[in-house]
C-alpha positions as CSV (number, residue, x, y, z in Angstrom):
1,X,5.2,-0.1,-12.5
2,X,2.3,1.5,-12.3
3,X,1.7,5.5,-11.2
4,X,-0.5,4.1,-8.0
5,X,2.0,1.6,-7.3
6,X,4.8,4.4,-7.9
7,X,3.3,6.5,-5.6
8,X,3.1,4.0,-2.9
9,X,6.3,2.5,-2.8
10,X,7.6,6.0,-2.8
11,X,5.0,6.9,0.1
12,X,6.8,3.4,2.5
13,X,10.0,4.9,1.7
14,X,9.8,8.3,2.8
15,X,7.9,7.6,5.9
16,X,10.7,4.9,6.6
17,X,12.9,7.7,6.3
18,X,11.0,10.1,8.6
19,X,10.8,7.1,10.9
20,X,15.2,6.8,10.9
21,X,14.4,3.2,9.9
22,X,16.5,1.1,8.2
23,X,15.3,-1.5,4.9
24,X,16.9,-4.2,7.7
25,X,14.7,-3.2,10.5
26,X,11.6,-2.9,8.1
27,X,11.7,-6.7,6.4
28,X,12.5,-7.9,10.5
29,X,9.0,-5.9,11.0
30,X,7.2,-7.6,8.6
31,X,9.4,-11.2,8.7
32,X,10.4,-11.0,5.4
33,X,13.8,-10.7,4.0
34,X,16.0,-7.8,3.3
35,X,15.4,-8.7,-1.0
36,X,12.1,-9.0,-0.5
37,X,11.7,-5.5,1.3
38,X,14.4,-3.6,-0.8
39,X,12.3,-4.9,-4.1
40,X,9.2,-4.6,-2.5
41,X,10.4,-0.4,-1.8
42,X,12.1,-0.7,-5.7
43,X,8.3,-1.5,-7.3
44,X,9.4,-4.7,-8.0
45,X,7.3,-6.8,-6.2
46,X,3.2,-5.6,-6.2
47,X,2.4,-7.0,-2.9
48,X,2.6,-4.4,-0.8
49,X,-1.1,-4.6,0.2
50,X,-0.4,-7.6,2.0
51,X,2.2,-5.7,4.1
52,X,-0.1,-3.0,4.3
53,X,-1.6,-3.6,7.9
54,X,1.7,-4.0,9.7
55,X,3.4,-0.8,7.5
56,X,0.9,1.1,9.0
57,X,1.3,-0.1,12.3
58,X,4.5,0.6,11.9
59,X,4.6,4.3,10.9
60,X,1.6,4.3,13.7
61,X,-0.7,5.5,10.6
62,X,-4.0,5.5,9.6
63,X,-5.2,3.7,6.7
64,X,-7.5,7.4,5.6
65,X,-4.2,9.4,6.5
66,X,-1.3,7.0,4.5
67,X,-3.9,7.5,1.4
68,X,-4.5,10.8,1.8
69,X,-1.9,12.1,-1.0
70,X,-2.2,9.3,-3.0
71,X,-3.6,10.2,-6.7
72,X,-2.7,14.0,-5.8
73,X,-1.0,14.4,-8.5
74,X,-2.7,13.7,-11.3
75,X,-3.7,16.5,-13.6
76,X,-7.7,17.1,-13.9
77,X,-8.2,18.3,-17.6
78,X,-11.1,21.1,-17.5
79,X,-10.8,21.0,-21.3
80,X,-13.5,18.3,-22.2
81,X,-16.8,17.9,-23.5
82,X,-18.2,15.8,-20.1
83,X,-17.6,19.0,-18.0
84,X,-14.0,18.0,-16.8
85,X,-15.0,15.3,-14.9
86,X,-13.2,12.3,-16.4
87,X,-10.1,12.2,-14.3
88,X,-12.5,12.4,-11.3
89,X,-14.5,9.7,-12.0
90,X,-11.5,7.7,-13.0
91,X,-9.7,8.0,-10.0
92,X,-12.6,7.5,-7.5
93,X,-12.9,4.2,-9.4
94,X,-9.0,3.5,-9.1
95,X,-8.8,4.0,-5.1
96,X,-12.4,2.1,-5.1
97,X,-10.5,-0.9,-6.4
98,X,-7.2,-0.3,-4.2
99,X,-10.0,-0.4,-0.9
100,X,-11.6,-3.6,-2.1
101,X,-8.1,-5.2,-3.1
102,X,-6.4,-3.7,0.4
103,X,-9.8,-5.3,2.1
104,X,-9.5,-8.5,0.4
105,X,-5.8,-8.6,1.2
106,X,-6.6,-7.9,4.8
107,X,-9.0,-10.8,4.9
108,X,-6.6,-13.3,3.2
109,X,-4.3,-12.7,5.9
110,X,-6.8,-12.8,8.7
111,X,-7.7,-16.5,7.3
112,X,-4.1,-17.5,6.8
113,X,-3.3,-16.2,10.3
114,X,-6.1,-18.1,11.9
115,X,-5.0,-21.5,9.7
116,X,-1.4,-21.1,11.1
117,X,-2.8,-20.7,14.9
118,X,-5.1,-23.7,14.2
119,X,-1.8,-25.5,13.0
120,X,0.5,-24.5,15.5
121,X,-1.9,-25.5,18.6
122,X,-3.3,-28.8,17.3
């Protein structure tokens, strides 16, 4: 698992903590089951941006505010020749690609949403 995903996983859990709710209650919010949501909370599954809409509803959350501490901890090393920099750069890029990926996520859901409620009133 990765540190991004590690961090995220960790960030669901404590705020369904905070929240006194139980992994039960939290796959019957997002209609999957209890396996799914215990290994989705274990970094076993890397889905979680397709849950991510409805988590944040959920914990009644912003998107800017769940990400805020996200990446915090990784070290900056001032000890290079490109002025220290590096890490920076590197993590812009990293929660650059988790926005695209969460926005892409967010769309494929909108369009399968919109398919089912085709479906279901045809």
């Amino acid at each position: 698992m990765n540190n991004l995903q590690t961090q995220v996983v960790a960030k669901i859990k404590r705020l369904r903590h905070e929240k006194g709710i139980s992994q039960v209650q939290m796959a019957d919010f997002l209609n999957v089951d209890k396996s799914v949501y215990a290994r989705l909370e274990l970094g076993q599954i890397d889905n979680w941006a397709k849950y991510l809409e409805n988590i944040l509803n959920i914990f009644e959350i912003s998107p800017d505010k769940f990400f805020e501490d996200i990446g915090s901890n990784i070290v900056i090393n001032n000890n290079n020749s490109h002025g220290g920099n590096g890490n920076v750069v590197h993590l812009y890029a990293e929660n650059r690609e988790i926005y695209e990926k969460l926005l892409a996520a967010k769309d494929e859901q909108i369009a399968y949403l919109k398919a089912e409620l085709q479906n279901k009133y045809r």
